[in-house]
DRENZA-245742 format. One record per atom (N, C-alpha, C): atom name; x, y, z; residue in one letter. Coordinates in nm, 2 decimals, always signed. Layout:
<recs>
+----+--------+--------+--------+----+
! at !      x !      y !      z ! aa !
+----+--------+--------+--------+----+
! CA !      X !      Y !      Z !  A !
...
+----+--------+--------+--------+----+
</recs>
This chain:
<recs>
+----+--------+--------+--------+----+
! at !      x !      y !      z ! aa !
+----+--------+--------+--------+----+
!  N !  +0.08 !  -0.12 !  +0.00 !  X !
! CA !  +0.00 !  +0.00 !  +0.00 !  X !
!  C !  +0.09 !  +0.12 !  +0.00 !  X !
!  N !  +0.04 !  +0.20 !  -0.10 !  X !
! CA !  +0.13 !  +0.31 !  -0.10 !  X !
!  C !  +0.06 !  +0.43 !  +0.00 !  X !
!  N !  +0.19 !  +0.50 !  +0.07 !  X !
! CA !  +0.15 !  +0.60 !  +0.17 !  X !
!  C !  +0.15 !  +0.78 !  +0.11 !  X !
!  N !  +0.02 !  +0.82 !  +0.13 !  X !
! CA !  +0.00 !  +0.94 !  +0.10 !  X !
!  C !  +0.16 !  +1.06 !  +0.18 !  X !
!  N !  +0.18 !  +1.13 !  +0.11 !  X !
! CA !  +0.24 !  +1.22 !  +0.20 !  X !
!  C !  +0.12 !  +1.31 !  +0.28 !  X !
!  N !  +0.15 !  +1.36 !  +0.41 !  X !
! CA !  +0.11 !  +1.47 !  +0.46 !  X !
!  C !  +0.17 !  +1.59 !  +0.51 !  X !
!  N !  +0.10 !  +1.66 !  +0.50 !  X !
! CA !  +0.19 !  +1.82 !  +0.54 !  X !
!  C !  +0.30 !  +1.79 !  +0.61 !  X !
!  N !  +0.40 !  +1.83 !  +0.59 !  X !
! CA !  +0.50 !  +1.86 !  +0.67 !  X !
!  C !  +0.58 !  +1.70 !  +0.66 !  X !
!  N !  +0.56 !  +1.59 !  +0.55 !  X !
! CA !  +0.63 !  +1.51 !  +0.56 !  X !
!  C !  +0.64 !  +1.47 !  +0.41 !  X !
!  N !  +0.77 !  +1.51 !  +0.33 !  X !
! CA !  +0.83 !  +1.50 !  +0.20 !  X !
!  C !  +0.74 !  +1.54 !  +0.10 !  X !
!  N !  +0.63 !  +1.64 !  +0.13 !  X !
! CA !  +0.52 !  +1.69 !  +0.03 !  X !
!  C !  +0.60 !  +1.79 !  -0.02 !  X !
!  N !  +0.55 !  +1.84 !  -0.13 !  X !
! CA !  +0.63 !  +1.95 !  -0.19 !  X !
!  C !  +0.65 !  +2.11 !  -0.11 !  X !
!  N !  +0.79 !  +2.14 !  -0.12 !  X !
! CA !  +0.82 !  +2.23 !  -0.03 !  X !
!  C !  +0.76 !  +2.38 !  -0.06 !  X !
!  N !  +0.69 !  +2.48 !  +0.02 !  X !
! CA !  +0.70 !  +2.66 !  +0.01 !  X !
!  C !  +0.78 !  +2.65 !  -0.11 !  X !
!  N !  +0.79 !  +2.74 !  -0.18 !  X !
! CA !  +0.87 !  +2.87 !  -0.22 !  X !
!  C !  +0.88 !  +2.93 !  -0.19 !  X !
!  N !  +1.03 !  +2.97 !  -0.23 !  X !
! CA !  +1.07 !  +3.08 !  -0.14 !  X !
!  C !  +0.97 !  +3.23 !  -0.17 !  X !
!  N !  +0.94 !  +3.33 !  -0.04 !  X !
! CA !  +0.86 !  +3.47 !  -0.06 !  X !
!  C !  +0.93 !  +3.54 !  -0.25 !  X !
!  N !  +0.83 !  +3.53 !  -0.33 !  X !
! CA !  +0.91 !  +3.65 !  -0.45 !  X !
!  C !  +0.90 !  +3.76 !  -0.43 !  X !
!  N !  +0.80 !  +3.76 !  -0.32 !  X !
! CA !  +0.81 !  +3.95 !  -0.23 !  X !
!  C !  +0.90 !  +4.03 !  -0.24 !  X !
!  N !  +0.94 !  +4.14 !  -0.26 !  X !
! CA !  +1.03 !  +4.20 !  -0.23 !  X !
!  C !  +1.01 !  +4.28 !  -0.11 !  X !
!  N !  +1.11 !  +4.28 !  -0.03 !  X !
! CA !  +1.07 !  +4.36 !  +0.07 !  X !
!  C !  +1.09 !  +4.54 !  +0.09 !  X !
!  N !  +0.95 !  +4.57 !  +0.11 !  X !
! CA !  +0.96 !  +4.75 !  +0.10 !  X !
!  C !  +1.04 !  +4.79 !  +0.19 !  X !
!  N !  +1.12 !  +4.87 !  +0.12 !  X !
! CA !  +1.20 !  +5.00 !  +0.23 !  X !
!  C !  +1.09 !  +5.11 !  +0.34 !  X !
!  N !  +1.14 !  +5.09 !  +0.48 !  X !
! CA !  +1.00 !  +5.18 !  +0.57 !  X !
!  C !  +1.01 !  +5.30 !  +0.49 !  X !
!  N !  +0.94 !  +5.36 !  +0.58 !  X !
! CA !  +0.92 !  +5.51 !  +0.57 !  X !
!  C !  +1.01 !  +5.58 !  +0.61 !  X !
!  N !  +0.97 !  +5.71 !  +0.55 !  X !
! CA !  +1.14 !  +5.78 !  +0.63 !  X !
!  C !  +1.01 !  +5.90 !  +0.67 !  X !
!  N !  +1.14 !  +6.00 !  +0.77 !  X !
! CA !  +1.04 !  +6.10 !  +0.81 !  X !
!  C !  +1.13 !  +6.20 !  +0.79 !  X !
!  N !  +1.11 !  +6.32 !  +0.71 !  X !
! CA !  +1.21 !  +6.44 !  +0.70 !  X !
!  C !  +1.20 !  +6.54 !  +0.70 !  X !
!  N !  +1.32 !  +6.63 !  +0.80 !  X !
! CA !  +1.27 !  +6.71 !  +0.88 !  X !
!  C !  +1.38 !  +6.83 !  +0.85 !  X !
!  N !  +1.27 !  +6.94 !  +0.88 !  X !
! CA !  +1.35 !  +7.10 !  +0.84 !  X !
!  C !  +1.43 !  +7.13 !  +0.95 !  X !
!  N !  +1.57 !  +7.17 !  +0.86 !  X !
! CA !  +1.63 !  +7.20 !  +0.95 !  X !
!  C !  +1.60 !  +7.32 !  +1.05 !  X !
!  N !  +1.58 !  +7.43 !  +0.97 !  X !
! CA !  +1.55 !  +7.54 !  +0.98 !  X !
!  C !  +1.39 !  +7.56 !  +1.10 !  X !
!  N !  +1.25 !  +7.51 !  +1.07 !  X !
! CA !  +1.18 !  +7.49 !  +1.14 !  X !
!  C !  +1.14 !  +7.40 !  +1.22 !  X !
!  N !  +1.20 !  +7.28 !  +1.18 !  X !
! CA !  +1.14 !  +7.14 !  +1.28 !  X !
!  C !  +1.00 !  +7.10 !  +1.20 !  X !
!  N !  +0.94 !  +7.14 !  +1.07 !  X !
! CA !  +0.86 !  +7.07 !  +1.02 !  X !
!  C !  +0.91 !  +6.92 !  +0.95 !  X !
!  N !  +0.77 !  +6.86 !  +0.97 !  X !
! CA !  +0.80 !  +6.76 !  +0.99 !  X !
!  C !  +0.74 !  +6.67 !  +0.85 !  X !
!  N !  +0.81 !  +6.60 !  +0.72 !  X !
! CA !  +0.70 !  +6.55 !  +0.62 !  X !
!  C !  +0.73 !  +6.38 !  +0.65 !  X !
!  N !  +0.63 !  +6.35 !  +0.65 !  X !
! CA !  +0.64 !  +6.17 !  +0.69 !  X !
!  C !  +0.59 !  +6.09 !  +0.56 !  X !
!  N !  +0.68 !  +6.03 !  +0.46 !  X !
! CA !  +0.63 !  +5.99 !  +0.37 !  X !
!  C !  +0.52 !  +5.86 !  +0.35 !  X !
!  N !  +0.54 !  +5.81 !  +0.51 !  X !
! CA !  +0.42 !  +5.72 !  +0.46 !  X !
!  C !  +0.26 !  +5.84 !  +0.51 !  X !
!  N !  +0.24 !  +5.94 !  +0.53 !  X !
! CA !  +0.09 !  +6.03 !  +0.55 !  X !
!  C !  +0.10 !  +6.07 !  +0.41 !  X !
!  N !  +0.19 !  +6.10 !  +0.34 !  X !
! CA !  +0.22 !  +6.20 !  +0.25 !  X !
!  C !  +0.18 !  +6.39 !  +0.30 !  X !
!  N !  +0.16 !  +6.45 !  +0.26 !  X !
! CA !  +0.10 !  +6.60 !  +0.31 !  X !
!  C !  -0.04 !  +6.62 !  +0.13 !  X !
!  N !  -0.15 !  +6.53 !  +0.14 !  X !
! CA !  -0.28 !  +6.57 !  +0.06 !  X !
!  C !  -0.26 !  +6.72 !  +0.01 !  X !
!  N !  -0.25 !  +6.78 !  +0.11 !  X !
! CA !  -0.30 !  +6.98 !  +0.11 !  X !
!  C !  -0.22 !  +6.98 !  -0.01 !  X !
!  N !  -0.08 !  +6.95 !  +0.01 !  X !
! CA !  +0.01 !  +7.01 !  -0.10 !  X !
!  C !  +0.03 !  +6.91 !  -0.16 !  X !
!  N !  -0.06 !  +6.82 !  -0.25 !  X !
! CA !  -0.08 !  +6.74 !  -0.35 !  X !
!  C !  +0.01 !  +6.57 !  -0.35 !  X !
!  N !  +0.06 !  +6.59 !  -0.21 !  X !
! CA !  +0.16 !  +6.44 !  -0.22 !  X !
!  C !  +0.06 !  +6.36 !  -0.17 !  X !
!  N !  +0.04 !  +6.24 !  -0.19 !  X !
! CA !  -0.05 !  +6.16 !  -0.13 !  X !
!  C !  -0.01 !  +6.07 !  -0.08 !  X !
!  N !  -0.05 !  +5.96 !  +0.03 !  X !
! CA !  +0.03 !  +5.87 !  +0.15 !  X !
!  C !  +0.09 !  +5.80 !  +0.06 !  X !
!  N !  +0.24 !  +5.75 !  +0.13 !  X !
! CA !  +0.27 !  +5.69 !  +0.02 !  X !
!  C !  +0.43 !  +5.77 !  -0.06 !  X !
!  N !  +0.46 !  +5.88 !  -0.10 !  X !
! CA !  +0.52 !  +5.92 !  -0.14 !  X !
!  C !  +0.63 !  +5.97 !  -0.08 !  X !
!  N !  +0.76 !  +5.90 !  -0.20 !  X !
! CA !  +0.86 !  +5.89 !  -0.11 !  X !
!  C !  +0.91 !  +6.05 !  -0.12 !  X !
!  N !  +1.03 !  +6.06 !  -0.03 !  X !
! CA !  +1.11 !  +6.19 !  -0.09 !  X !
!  C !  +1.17 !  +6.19 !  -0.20 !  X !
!  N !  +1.22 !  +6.10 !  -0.24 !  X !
! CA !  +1.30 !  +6.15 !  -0.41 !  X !
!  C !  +1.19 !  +6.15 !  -0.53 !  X !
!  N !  +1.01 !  +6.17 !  -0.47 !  X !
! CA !  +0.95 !  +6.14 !  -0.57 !  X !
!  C !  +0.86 !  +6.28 !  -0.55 !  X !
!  N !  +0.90 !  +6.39 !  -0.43 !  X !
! CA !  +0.85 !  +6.49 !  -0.40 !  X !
!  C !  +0.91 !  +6.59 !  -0.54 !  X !
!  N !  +0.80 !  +6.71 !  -0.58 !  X !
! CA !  +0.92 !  +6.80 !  -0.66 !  X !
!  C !  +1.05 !  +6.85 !  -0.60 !  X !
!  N !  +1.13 !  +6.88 !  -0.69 !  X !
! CA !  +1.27 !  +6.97 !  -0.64 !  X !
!  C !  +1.22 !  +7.08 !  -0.57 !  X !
!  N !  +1.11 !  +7.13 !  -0.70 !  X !
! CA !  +1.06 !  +7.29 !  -0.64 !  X !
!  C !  +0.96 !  +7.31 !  -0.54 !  X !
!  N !  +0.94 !  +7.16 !  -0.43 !  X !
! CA !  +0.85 !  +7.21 !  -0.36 !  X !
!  C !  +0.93 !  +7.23 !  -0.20 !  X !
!  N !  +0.86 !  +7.37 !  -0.17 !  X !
! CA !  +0.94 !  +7.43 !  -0.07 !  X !
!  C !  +0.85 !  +7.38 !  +0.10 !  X !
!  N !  +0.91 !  +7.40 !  +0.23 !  X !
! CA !  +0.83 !  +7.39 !  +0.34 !  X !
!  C !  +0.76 !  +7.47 !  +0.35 !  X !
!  N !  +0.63 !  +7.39 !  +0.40 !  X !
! CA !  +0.47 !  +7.50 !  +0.43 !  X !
!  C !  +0.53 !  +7.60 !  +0.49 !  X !
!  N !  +0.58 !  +7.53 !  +0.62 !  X !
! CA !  +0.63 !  +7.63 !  +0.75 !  X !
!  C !  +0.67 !  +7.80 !  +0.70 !  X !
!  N !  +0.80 !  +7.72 !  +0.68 !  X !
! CA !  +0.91 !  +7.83 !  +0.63 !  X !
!  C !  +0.95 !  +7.86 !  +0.51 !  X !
!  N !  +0.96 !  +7.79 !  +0.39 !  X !
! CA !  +0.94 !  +7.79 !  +0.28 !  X !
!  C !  +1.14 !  +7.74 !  +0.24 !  X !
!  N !  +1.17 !  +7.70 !  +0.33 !  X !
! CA !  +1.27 !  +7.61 !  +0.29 !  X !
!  C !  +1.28 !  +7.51 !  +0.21 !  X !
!  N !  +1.42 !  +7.51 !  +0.12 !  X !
! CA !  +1.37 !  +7.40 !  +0.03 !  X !
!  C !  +1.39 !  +7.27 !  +0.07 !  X !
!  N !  +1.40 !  +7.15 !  -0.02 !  X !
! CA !  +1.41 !  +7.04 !  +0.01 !  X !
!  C !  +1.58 !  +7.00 !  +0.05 !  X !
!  N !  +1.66 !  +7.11 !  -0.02 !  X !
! CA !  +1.79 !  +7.07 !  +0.04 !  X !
!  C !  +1.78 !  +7.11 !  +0.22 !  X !
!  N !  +1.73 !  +7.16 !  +0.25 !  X !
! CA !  +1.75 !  +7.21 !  +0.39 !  X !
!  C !  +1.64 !  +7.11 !  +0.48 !  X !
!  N !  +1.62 !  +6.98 !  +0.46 !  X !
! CA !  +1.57 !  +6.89 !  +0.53 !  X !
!  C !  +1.65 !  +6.79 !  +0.54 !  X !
!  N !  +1.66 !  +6.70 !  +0.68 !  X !
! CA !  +1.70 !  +6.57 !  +0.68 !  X !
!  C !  +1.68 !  +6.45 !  +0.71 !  X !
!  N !  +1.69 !  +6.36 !  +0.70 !  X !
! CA !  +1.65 !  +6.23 !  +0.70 !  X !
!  C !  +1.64 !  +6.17 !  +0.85 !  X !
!  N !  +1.49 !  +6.13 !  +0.86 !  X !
! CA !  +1.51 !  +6.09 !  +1.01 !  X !
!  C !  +1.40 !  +5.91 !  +1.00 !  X !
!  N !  +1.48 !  +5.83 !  +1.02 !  X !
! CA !  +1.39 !  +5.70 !  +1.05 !  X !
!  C !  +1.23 !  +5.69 !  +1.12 !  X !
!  N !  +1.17 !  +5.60 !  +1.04 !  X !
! CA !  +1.02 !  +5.66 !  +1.12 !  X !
!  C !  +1.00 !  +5.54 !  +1.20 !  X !
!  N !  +0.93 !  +5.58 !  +1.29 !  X !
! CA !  +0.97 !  +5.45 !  +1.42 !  X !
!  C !  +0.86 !  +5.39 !  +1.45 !  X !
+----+--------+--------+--------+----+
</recs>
């Protein structure tokens, strides 16, 4: 009598995840005022929507706050 396999004994293995795994969020912050843009909220008002990273923000868009550009923000891990 031939024996069925069952889960977990010489049945065909998972594959491995083809997921790739997302890079978190980042959160980045004026130097100048302490405002704060968090790419996973995005900022709606000013047309970014959740979701958008910083290298996908325009060059030419400046802080609400202060009106600092984007060079004058830095990179802070979102926790």
């Amino acid at each position: 009598m031939r024996r069925r396999d069952t889960p977990g004994e010489g049945g065909a293995r998972p594959s491995p995840s083809t997921e790739t795994e997302v890079p978190s969020f980042k959160i980045w912050e004026c130097a100048l005022c302490g405002f704060r843009y968090d790419e996973a909220a995005g900022l709606p008002e000013e047309g970014l929507p959740p979701g958008t990273r910083w290298q996908d923000v325009p060059a030419t868009w400046t802080c609400p706050d202060c009106g600092a550009g984007k060079d004058d923000f830095e990179m802070r891990e979102a926790g």
